[in-house]
C-alpha positions as CSV (number, residue, x, y, z in Angstrom):
1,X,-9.4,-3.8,-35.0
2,X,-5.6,-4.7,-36.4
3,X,-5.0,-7.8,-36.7
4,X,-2.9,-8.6,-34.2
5,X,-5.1,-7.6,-32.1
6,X,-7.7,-10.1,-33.9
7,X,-5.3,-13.0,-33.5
8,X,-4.6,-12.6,-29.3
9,X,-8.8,-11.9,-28.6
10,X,-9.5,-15.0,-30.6
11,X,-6.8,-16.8,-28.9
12,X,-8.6,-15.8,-25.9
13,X,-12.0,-16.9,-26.6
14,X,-10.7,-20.2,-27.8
15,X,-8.8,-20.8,-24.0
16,X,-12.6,-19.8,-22.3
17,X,-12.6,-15.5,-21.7
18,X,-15.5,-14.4,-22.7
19,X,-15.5,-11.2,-25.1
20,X,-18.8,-10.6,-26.5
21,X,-18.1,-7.4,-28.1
22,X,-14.5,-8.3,-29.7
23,X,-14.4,-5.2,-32.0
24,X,-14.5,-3.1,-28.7
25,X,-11.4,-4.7,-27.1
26,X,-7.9,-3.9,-27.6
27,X,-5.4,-6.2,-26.5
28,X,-1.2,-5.3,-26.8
29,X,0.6,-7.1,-29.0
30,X,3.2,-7.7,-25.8
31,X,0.6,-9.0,-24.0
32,X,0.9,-13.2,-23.1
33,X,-2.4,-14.9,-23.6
34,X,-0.9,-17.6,-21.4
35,X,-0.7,-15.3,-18.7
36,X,-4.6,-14.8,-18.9
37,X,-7.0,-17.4,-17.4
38,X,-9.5,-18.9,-19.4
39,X,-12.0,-20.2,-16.3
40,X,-14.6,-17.5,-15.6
41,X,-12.9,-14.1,-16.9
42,X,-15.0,-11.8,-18.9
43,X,-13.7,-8.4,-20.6
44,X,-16.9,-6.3,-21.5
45,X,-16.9,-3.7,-24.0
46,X,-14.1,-0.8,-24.3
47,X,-11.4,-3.2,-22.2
48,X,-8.3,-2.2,-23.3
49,X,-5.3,-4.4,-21.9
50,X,-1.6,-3.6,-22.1
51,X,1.8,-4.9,-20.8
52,X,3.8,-7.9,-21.1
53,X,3.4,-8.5,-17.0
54,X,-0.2,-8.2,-17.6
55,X,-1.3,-11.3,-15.4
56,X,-5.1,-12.1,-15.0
57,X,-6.6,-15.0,-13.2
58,X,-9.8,-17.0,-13.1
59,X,-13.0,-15.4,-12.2
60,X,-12.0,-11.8,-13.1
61,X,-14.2,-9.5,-14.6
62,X,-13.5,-6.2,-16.3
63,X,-15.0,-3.1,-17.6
64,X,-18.7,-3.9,-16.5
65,X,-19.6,0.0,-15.4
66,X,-17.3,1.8,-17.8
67,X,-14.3,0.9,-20.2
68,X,-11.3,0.5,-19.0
69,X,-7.1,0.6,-19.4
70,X,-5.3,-2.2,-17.3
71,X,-1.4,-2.0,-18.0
72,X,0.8,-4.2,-17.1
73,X,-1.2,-5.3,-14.1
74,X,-1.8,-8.4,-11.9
75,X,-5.2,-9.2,-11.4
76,X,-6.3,-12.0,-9.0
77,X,-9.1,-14.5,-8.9
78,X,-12.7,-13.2,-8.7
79,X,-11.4,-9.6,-9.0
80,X,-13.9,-6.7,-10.6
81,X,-12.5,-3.5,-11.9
82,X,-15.6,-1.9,-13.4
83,X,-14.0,1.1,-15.0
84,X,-11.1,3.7,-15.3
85,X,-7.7,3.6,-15.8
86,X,-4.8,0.7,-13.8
87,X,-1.2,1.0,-14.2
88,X,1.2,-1.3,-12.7
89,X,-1.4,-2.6,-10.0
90,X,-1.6,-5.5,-7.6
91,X,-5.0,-7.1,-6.5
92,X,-4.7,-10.3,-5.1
93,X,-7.9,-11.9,-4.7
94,X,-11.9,-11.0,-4.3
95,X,-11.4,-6.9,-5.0
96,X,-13.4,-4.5,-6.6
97,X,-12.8,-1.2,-8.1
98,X,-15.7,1.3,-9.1
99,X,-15.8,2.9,-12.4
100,X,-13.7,6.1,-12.7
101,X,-11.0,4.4,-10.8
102,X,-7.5,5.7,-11.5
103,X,-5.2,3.6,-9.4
104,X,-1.7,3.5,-10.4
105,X,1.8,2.4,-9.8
106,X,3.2,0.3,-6.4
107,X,-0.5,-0.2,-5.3
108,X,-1.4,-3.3,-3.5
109,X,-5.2,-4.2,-2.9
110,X,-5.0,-7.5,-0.4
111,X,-8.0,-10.1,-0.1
112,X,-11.4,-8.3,-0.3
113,X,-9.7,-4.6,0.1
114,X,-12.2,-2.8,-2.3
115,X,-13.4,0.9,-3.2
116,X,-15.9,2.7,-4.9
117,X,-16.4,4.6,-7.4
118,X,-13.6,7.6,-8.5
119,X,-10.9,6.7,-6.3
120,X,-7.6,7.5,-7.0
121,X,-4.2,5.3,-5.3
122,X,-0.7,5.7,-6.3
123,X,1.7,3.7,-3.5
124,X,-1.7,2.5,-1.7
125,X,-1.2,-0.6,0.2
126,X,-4.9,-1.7,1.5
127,X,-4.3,-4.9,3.8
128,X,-7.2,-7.4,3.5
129,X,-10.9,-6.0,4.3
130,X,-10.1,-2.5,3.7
131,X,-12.8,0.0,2.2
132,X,-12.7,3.0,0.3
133,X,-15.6,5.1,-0.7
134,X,-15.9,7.5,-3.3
135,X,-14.4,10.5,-4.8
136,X,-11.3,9.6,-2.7
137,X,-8.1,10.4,-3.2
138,X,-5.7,8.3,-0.9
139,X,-2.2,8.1,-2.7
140,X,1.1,7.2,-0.2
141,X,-0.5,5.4,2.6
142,X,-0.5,2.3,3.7
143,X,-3.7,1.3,6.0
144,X,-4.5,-1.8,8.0
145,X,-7.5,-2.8,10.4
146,X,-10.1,-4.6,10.5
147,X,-10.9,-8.5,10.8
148,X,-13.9,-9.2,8.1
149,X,-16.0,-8.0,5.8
150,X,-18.5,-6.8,8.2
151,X,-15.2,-5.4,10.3
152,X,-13.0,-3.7,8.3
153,X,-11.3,-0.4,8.6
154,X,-12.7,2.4,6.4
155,X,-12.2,5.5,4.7
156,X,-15.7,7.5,3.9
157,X,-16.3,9.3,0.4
158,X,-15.1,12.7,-0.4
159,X,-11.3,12.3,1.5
160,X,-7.9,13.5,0.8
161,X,-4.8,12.2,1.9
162,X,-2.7,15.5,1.2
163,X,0.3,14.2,-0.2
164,X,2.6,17.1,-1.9
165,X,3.4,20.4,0.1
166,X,3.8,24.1,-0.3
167,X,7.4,23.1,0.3
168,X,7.0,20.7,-3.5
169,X,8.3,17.9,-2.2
170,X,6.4,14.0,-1.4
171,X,8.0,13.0,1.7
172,X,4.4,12.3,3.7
173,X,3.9,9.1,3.3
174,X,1.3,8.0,5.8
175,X,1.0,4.7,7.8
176,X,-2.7,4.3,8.8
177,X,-2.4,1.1,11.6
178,X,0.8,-0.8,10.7
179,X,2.5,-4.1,9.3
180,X,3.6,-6.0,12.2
181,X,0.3,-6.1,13.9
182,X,-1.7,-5.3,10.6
183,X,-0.7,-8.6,9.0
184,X,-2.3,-10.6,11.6
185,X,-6.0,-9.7,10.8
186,X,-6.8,-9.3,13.9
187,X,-6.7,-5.6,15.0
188,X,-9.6,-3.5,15.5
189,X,-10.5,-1.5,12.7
190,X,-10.0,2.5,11.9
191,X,-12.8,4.7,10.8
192,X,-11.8,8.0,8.9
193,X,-15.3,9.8,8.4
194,X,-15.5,11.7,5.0
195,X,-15.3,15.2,3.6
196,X,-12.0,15.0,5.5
197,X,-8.6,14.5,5.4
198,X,-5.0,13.8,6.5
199,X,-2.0,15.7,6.1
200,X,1.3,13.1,5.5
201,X,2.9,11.8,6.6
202,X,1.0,10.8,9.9
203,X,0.9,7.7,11.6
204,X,-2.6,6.4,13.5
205,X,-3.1,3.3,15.7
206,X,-5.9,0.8,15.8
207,X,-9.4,1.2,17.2
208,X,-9.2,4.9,16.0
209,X,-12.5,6.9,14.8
210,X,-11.3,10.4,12.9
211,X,-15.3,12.3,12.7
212,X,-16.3,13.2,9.4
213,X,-15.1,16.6,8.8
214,X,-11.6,16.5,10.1
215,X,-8.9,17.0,8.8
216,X,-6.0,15.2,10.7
217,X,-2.8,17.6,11.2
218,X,-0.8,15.1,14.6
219,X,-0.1,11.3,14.9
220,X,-2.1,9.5,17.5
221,X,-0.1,6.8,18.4
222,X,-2.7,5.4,21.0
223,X,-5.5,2.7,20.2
224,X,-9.2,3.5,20.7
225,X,-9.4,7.2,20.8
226,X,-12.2,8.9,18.7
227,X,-10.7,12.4,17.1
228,X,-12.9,15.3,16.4
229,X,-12.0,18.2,14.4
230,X,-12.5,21.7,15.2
231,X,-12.6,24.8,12.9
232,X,-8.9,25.7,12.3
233,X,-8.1,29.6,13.5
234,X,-8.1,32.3,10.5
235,X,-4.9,34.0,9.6
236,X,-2.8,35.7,7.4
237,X,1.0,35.7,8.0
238,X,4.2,36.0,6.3
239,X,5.4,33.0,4.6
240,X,8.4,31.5,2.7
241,X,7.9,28.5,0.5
242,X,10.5,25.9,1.3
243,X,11.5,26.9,5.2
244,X,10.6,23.6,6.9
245,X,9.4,24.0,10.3
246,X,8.9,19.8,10.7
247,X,11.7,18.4,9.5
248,X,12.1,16.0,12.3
249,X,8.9,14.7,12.3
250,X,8.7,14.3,8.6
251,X,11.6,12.5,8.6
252,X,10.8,10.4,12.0
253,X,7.3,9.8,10.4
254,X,9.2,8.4,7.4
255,X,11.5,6.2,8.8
256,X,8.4,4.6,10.4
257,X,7.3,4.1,7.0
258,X,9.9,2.7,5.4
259,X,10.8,0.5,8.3
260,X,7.6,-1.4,7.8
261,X,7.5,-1.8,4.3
262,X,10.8,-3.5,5.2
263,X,8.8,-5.9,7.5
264,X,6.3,-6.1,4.5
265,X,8.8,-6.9,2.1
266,X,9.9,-10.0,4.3
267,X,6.2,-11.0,5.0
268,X,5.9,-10.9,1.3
269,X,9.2,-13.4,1.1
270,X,8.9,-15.6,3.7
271,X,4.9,-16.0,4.6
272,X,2.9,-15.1,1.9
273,X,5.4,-17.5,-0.4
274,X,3.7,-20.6,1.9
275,X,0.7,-20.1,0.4
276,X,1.4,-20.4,-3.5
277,X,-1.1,-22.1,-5.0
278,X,-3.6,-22.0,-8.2
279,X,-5.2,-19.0,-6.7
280,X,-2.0,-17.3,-5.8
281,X,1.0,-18.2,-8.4
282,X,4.7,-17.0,-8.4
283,X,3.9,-14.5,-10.9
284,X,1.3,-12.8,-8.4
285,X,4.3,-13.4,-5.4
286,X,6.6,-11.8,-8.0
287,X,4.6,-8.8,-8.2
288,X,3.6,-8.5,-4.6
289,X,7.4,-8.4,-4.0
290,X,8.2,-5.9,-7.0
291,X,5.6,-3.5,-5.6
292,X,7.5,-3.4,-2.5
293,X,10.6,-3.2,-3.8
294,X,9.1,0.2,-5.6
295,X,8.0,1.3,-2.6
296,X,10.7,1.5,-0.9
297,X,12.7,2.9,-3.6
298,X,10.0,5.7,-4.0
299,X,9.9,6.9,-0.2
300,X,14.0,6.6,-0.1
301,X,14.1,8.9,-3.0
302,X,11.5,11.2,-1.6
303,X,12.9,11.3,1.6
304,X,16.5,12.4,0.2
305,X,14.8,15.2,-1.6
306,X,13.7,16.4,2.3
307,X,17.2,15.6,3.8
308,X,19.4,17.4,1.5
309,X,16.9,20.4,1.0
310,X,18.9,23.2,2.8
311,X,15.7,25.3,3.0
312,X,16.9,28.1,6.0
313,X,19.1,31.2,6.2
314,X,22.7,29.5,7.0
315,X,22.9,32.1,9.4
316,X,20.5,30.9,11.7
317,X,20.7,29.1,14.9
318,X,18.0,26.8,16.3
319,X,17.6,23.7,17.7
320,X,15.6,22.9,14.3
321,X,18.2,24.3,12.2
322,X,20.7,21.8,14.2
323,X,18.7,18.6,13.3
324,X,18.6,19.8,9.3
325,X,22.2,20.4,9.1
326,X,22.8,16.7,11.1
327,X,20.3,15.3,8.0
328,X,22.1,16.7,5.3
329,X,25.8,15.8,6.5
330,X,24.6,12.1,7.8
331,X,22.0,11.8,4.8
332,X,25.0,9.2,2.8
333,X,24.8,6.9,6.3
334,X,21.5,7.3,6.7
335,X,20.5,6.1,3.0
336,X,23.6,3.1,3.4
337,X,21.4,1.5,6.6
338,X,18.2,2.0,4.5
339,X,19.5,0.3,2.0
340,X,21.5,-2.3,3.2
341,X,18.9,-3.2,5.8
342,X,16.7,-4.4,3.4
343,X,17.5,-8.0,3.0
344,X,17.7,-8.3,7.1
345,X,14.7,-11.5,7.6
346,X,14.6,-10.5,11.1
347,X,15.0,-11.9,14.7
348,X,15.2,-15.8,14.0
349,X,14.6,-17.1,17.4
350,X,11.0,-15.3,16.5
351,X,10.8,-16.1,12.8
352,X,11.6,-19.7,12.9
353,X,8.9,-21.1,15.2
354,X,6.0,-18.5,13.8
355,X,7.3,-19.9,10.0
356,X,6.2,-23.6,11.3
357,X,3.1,-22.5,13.4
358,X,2.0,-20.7,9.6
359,X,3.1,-24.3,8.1
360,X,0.7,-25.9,10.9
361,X,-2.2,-23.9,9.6
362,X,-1.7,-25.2,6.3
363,X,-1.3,-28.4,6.7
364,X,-4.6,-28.4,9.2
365,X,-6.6,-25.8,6.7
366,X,-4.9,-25.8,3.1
367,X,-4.1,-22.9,1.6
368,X,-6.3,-20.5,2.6
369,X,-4.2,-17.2,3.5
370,X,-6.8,-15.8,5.6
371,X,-8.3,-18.8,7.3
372,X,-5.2,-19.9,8.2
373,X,-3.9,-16.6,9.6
374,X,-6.7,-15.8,11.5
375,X,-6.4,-19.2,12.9
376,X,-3.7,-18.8,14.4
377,X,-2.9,-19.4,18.2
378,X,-2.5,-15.8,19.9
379,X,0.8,-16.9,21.0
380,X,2.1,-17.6,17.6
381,X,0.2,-14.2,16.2
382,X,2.4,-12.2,19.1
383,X,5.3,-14.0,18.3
384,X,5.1,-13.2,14.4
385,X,4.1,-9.4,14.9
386,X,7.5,-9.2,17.5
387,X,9.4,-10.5,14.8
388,X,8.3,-8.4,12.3
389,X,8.4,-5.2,15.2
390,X,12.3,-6.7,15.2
391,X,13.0,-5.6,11.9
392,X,11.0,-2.0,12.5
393,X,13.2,-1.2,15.1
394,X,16.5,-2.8,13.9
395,X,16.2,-0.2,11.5
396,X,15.1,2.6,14.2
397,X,17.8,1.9,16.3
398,X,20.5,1.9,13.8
399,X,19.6,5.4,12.2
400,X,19.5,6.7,16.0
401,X,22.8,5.6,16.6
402,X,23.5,7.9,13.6
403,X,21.5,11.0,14.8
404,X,20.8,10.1,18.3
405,X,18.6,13.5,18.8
406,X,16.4,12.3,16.0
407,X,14.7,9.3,17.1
């Protein structure tokens, strides 16, 4: 153990964390012990802890199954990671994380969102109650559903979100329910069964049940449909690597995307800030909103990677062909609306008088962010998810007026 590392554990165990094996724990000399809570944490053996944002709040336990690396992550109350690796994480409250977890940059884990063991997230947003099992790899999605812990949407053990094509690029972010009615806690739950998987970026709507086995190739847009997969036809044909056949769904599919992590961003800013409190400080806001603001730099980038990909023979003429070469001459407008748009806080005549029903809740039930959500009159809930769906399609309808035959 050096001895800086000597001096920050045992200013630890003098504030209340309890390290029993000391010699095993490794703790960076950027790291703020301030920024640690001393009421109920526990590092067990092989906890190694890195980054001045390293945040970690009351209750949380760490390294219990398996050692483990958390850098620069924020770590809510009563959170568990058992083992594996965390980079740059969010988990807000009541989570746990299996050992061989490898979870990594712009993931957000919401109240009681948990998985199992081996899981790997990278740009994972899991509203509150979601559940991952294991071996799962489910990086660039964003999934909603679900109302409890005994109603939550699921993904079973042994699933792939396929996020990187034959064409080598990441544009396929999926968005598995959505933010303006996810954010309400109050939609029915998806169920996607394992050994499956989903090719990105797709889009699904509540109530949906994908059978185990199935591997998702088409958006379903409506709610309570139950998908079964079929055997996919053998073939061997003639391919080039890099001739997009898609491009207008991809692109559609993305816009989707990165529409409602513009509603997110401004749930983040103007809702979940109500509820700052002991449990949830600025410093965990802060990170909530820097996540997002990853995010959306992450699936701009990507998606101007697809856009100015000429991938076909210039020769050729086809209504496809058409909607590529409008991408790549309108890509500039198309990025200055995704970016300017990202401060817009929505309809006002909507967000104003669902801002004081939220202030309502708290004054009748403290803060408790999911109490006082679900609480909610259904009135108020509509009025807040059409005022989040305001900012969705503000963006939707200005990109159309730039390529009308796109959306």
């Amino acid at each position: 153990m050096r001895a800086q590392d000597s001096v920050n554990i045992q200013k630890l165990i003098d504030k209340g964390v309890e390290i029993k094996a000391p010699q095993s724990v490794e703790i960076g000399d950027e790291v703020d012990p301030d920024r640690i809570s001393g009421n109920g944490v526990r590092f067990y053996s092989g906890c190694k802890i890195f980054g001045a944002d390293t945040l970690i709040l009351s209750g949380a336990k760490l390294g219990y199954e398996a050692p483990i690396t958390a850098d620069n992550c924020q770590i809510g109350p009563d959170v568990e990671l058992k083992g594996g690796f965390f980079n740059r994480a969010v988990f807000i409250g009541n989570n746990q994380a299996g050992l061989g977890s490898h979870v990594r940059e712009a993931t957000i884990l919401e109240e009681q969102a948990n998985i199992a063991h081996t899981v790997a997230l990278k740009h994972t947003i899991l509203f509150p109650f979601v559940t991952l099992g294991s071996l799962i790899n489910f990086c660039d999605c964003l999934m909603a559903g679900g109302t409890s812990r005994r109603d939550h949407s699921e993904v079973g053990s042994s699933y792939i979100h396929f996020n990187y094509t034959p064409n080598q690029d990441k544009a396929t972010a999926s968005l598995i329910g959505d933010v303006p009615r996810g954010v309400m806690l109050n939609q029915r739950p998806i169920f996607l069964g394992g050994q499956g998987g989903m090719i990105g970026p797709r889009r699904l709507g509540y109530g949906i049940t994908v059978a185990a086995g199935t591997i998702l190739r088409k958006d379903e847009l409506r709610s309570d449909r139950l998908i079964i997969g079929s055997s996919g036809k053998g073939g061997n044909l003639a391919f080039t690597p890099g001739m997009y056949s898609n491009s207008k769904t991809v692109v559609v599919n993305n816009i989707h995307y990165i529409a409602n992590l513009m509603a997110l961003k401004q749930w983040y800013d103007q809702v979940r800030r109500l509820f700052l409190s002991e449990r949830f400080p600025e410093p965990l806001l802060d990170a909530l909103q820097g996540k997002v603001r990853l995010a959306l730099a992450e699936r701009i980038k990507r998606l101007e990677a697809v856009c100015l990909k000429r991938t076909r023979n210039e020769n050729e003429q086809s209504k496809s062909m058409k909607i590529e070469t409008e991408l790549t001459e309108r890509w500039p407008d198309l990025k200055s609306v995704l970016l300017a748009r990202q401060t817009y806080g929505g309809p006002a005549e909507l967000r104003d008088p669902f801002l004081e029903s939220v202030h309502r809740g708290i004054a009748d039930l403290g803060k408790d962010y999911i109490s006082v959500i679900q609480a909610l009159d259904p009135a108020d809930a509509d009025r807040g998810t059409r005022w989040l769906q305001g900012i969705v399609d503000d963006i939707i309808r200005k990109i159309k007026t730039i390529i009308p035959s796109l959306l």
